[in-house]
N, C-alpha and C positions, 0 to 999 in steps of 0.2 A: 504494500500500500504505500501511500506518498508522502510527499518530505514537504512541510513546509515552514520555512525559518518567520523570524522576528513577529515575535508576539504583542506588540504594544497595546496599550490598552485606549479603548476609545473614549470621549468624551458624551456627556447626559446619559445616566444608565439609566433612568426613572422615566415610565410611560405613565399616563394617565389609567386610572381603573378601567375594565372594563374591556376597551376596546383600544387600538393602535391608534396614535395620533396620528394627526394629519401628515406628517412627517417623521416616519416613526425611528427613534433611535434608542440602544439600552444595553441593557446588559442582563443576564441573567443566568442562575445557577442552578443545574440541575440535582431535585432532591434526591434520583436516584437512578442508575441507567446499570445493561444489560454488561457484563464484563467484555462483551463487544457488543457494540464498539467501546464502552466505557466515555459515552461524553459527560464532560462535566459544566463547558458553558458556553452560552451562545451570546455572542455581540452582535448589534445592528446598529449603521450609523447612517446618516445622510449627507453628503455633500450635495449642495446645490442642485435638491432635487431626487441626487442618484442616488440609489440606494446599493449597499455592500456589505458587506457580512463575515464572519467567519464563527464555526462550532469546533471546539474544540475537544480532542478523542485522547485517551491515554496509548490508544494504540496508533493513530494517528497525526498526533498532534494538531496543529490550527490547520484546520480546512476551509478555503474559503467556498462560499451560498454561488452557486454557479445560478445568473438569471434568476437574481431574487426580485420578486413584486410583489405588488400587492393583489389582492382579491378579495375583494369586500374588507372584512375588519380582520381576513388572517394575511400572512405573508406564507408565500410559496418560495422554493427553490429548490436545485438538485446538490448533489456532494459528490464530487471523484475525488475517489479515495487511490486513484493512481492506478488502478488495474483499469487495461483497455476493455481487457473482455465480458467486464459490469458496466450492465448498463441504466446509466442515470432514470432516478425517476422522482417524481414529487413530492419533496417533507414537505407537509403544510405545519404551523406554528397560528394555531390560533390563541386568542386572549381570552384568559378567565377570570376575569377581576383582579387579584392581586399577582397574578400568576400568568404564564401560558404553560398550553400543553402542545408537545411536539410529536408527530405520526407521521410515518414511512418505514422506509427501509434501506438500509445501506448492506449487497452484498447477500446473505441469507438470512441475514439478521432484522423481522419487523421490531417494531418498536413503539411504545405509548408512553410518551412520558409528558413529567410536572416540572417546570423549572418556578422558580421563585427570582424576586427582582435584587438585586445586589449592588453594594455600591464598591466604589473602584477600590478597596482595602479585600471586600471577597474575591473579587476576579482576581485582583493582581497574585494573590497566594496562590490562585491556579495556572498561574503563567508555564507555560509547557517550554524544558529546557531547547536550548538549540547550541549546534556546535558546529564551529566552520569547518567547512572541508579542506586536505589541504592542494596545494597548487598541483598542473597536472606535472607528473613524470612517468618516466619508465621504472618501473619497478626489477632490479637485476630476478632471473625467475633461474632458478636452483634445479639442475637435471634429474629432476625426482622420478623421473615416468618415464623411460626409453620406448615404453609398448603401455598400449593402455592399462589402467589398475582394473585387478582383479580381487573380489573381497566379495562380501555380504555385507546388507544393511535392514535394519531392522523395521522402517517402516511400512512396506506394501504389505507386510503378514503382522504387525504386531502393532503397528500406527503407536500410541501412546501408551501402552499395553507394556512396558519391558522394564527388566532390571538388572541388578548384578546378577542374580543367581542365572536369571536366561543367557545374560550374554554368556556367563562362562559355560555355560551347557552349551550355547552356540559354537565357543570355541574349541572345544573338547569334541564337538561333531566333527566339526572342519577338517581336525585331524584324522577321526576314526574310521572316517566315510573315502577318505584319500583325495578328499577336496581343495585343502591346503596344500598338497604333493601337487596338483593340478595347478595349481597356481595361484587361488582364490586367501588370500592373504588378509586382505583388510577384513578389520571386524569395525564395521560403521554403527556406531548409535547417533539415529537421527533423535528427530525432537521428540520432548519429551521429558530428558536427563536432568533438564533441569531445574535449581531452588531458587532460592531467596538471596541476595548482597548484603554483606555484613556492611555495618558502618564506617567499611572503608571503601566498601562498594564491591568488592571479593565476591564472586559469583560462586556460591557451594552448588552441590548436585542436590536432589530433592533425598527425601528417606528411600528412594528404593535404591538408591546407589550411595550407599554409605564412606565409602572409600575408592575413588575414581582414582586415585594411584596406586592404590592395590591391582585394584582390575584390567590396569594397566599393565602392568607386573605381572598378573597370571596370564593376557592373551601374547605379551612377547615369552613368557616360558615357552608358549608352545610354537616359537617362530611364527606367531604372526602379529598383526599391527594392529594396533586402535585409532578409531575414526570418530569425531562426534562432530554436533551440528551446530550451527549460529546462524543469526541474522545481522543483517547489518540496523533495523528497524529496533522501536524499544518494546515491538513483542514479536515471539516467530510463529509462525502458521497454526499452529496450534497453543498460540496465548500464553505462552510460557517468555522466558525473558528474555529478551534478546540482549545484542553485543553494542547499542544504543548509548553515545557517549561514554563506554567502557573499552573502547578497540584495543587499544594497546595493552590494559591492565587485563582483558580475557585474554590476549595472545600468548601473553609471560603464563596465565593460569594454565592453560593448553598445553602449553609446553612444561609448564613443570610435573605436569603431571603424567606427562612420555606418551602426550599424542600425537599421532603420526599422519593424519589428515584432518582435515576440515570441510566441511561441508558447507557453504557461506546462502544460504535463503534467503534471495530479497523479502518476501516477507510483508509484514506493515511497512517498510523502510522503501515500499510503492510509494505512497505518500508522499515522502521526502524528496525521492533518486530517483524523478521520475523523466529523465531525460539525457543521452549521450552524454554529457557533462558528466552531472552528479552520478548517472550510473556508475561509468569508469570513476570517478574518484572516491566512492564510498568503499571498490573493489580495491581500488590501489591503496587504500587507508590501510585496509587489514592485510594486505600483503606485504604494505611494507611492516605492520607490525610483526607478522610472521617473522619475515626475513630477522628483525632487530632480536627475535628471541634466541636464534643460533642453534634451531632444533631443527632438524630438516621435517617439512611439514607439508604433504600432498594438499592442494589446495583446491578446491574443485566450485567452481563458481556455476549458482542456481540463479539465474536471474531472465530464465524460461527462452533465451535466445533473443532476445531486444538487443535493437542497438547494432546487429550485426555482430555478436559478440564475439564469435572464432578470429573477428581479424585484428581486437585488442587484447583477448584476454591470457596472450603471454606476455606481455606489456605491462600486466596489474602484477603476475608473479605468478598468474594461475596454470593450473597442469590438465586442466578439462572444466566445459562450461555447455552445460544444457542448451538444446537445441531446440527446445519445446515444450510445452508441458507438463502435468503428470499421466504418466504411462498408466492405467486400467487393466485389469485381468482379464481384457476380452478381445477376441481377436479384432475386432473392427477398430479399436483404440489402439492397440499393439500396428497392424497394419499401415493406419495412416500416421502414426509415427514412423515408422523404419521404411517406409516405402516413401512418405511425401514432407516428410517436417526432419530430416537427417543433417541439418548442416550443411554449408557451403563444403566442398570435399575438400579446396587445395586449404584448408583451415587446418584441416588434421597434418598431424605426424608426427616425429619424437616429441616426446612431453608437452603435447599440446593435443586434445583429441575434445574432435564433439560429441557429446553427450545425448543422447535419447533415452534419457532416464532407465532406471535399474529395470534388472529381469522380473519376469512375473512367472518363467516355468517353475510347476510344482503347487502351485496356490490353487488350482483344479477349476478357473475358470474357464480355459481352453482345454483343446485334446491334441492328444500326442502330437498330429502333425503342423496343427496351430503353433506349438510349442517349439517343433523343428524348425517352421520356419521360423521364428522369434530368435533363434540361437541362430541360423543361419543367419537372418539377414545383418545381427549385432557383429558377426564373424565379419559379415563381407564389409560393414561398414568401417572397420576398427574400431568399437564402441566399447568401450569401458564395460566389464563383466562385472556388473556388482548383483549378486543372487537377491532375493529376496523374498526366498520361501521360507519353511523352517529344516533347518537341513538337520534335525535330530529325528525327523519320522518322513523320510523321502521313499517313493517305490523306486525300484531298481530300474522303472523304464524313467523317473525325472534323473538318476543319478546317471544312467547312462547317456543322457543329454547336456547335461552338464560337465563329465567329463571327459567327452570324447578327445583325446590330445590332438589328432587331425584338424578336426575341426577347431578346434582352441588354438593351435598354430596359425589357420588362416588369421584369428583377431590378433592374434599376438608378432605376427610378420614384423622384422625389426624396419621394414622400408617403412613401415605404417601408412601404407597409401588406402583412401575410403575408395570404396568400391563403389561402381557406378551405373545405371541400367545401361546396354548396350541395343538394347532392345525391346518393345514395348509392342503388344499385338494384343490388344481387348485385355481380356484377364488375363493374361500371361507376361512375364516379365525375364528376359536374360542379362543379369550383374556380369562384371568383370571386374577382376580386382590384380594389378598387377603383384606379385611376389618379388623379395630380396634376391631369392637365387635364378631368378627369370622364366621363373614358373608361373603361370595365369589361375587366379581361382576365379569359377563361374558358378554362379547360384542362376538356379533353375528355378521360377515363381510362378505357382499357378494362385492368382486372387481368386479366381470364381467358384461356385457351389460344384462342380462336378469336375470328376477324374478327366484330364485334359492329356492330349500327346505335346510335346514340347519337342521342336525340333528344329534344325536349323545346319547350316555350315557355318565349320569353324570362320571361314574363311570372312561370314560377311560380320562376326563379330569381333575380326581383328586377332585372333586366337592361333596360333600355330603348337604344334608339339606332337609326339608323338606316341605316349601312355597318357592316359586317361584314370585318374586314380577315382572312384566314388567314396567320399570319405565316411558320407553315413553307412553304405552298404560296403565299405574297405574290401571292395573290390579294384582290379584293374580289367584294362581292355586295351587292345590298341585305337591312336584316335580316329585314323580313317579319314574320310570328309567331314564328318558332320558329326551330329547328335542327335539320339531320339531317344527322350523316355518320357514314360507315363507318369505323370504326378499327382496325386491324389487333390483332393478338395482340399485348399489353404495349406498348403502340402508345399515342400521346397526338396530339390534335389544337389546338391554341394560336391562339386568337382574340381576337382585338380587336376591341370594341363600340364603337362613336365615334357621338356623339349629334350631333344635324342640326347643323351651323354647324362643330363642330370641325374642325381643319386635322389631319391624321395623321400 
């Protein structure tokens, strides 16, 4: 949500009873609001006629009344709260004798509420802090990522739901399961983790994570990493607290506490950072706090692909940056993420990759072949492997999809080049992805409801070589002219092209 600075306060907070004057201007405080938005007070003033506004959110800070008017004795207006994808609609604020009442909706959130009339000693106590950003630069970004990160994260299966005891039982799977041997290393706790700032402003974890350096400690016993999450806003997606005038002093906490990535949520900090500028600088804030900690710290920027984000965001220090929204456990959501919302391609490659948010195999909202492609098309894309099932009760057909090392080599290719359709016929779709050793991977995509033939010469999708490796079905063949296989309904078939001499 959105950012918006300097709070002053306005002149005549006091209306007449009853009804809005003829010019109406004020101030006033609300008895009591929803912990979202959490507003607490709404100003109106007039200049010369024109009327303008601002309501102020704990989670947003000062908002200003977009097309505020009048309408009989209430005043109308809308709120962008910095998300494009909400769309504006009308608070009415009508007058109750001593009082108004305010109704709408911002976001999911309706609302009815009572403000009461205050004079400028109440509002001023509710002045919502603001802190400069600082000037732009290039933030030095630290070889953290050669190939995308592979890990698990805890919210698409557990959303707010987690704590010490599950992560370490996470972590103790990773190993047992031979997930971690695969590659999947990071153990991410998204939002959620955390509490309350001491009076020094020290951000603790809540009660279900009683010792965040401990836990730290038992997930590197077993060779692997810990990841947790922030905002740059002063709340994160799920109203917990973000890293909101605290940047630096969260990034020293992170670090002391031996975390190994970052998960950065715009968040409420819509609001604020709601423009190429402030975007990039709220990013480059916390990177360079990162960098000043001297802990090396994967940094992975959520800020849903605005802004064009793959062609600054190693620039901020970051090592992967979301492409697009949040991914759903359904193939039509999965789908038009990896098929049409994947990033600019020449954005990707060493320590820099675009993101199409975590996996969803194993959550049981797709079926098997929904799932294969979902792991193909992450493979062909170079897309960051972060699991987000629960990998302590997995069937042996999600565990076989998850570790296939064939397949896991296509995403983890040290050229890191994103894979790109070559070919596009109604539902069907042929990827290519060049390889390091001069090897081609081609994903075979059928979108449609029925088992389709896929077929084609190598020749007109640029493809030469001479073995034919099928990686799901690890088979070979020689390549011949062309290609032809059957591929089931949302079904993908994953080949490797290996030219005469190469070893496979």
């Amino acid at each position: 949500m959105r950012k918006l600075l300097a709070t002053t306060l306005l002149s005549g907070f006091l209306l007449a009873p009853g009804a809005f004057a003829e010019t109406p201007k004020g101030g006033w405080v609300f008895d009591s609001s929803p912990d979202f938005p959490g507003f607490t007070r709404l100003v109106i003033e007039d200049k010369a006629g024109k009327l303008s506004g601002k309501l102020t959110s704990h989670w947003y800070g000062d908002l200003p009344l977009t097309d505020l008017h009048k309408d009989g004795d209430n005043l109308v207006f809308k709120l962008y709260n910095g998300n494009p994808r909400v769309t504006m609609t009308d608070i009415v604020v009508k007058p109750e004798g001593q009082t108004v009442r305010m109704t709408g909706k911002v976001w999911y959130q309706d609302f009815d509420l009572t403000a009461h009339k205050a004079k400028r000693a109440e509002l001023k106590a509710l002045d919502f802090p603001t802190y400069p950003l600082p000037a732009k630069a290039v933030v030095p970004q630290k070889p953290l990522s050669p190939t995308p990160p592979m890990g698990w994260s805890s919210w698409n299966k557990f959303a707010t739901d987690i704590s010490d005891q599950t992560v370490r039982e996470i972590a103790d799977a990773l190993v047992a399961s031979g997930l971690r041997d695969a590659g999947y290393v990071y153990v991410n706790i998204d939002d959620g983790w955390q509490g309350e700032r001491d009076a020094k402003g020290v951000l603790h974890p809540n009660t279900n994570f009683p010792d965040m350096k401990a836990l730290a400690d038992y997930v590197h016993a077993r060779g692997l990493k810990l990841g947790l999450y922030s905002s740059p806003g002063p709340k994160t997606c799920a109203g917990y607290a973000g890293s909101y005038g605290h940047i630096k002093q969260d990034a020293q906490t992170f670090a002391d506490w031996g975390v190994d990535y970052l998960k950065y949520d715009l968040c409420s900090g819509e609001a604020f950072y709601n423009n190429a500028e402030t975007v990039y600088a709220t990013y480059q804030e916390m990177g360079e706090a990162l960098n000043a900690t001297g802990r090396d710290i994967v940094y992975s920027l959520c800020q849903y692909g605005r802004f064009d984000v793959g062609s600054w965001g190693r620039d901020v220090g970051g090592h992967l940056w979301r492409t697009t929204g949040d991914i759903e456990d359904t193939y039509d959501v999965m789908a038009k993420i990896g098929f049409d919302k994947n990033g600019v391609a020449n954005h990707t490659g060493p320590n820099g990759w675009n993101d199409p948010d975590m996996l969803e195999i194993g959550n049981g909202g797709m079926g098997f072949d929904e799932y294969k492609t979902h792991m193909t098309l992450w493979a062909m894309m170079s897309a960051p492997l972060v699991l987000g099932n629960d990998v302590r009760s997995m069937t042996p057909e999600t565990l076989s999809l998850l570790t296939n090392k064939e397949v896991i080599a296509i995403d983890q290719d040290r050229l890191g080049a994103q894979g790109l359709p070559a070919r596009k016929d109604g539902q069907t779709e042929v990827w290519t992805k060049k390889l390091a050793d001069g090897s081609t991977a081609v994903g075979l995509f059928n979108r449609g409801d029925t088992t389709t033939l896929i077929s084609g010469s190598w020749a007109d999708i640029k493809v030469s070589g001479t073995t034919v490796r099928d990686l799901w079905a690890a088979s070979d063949h020689h390549a011949d002219d062309g290609y032809t296989y059957s591929v089931p309904k949302h079904g993908a078939v994953l080949l490797r092209v290996i030219p005469e001499g190469n070893a496979r």
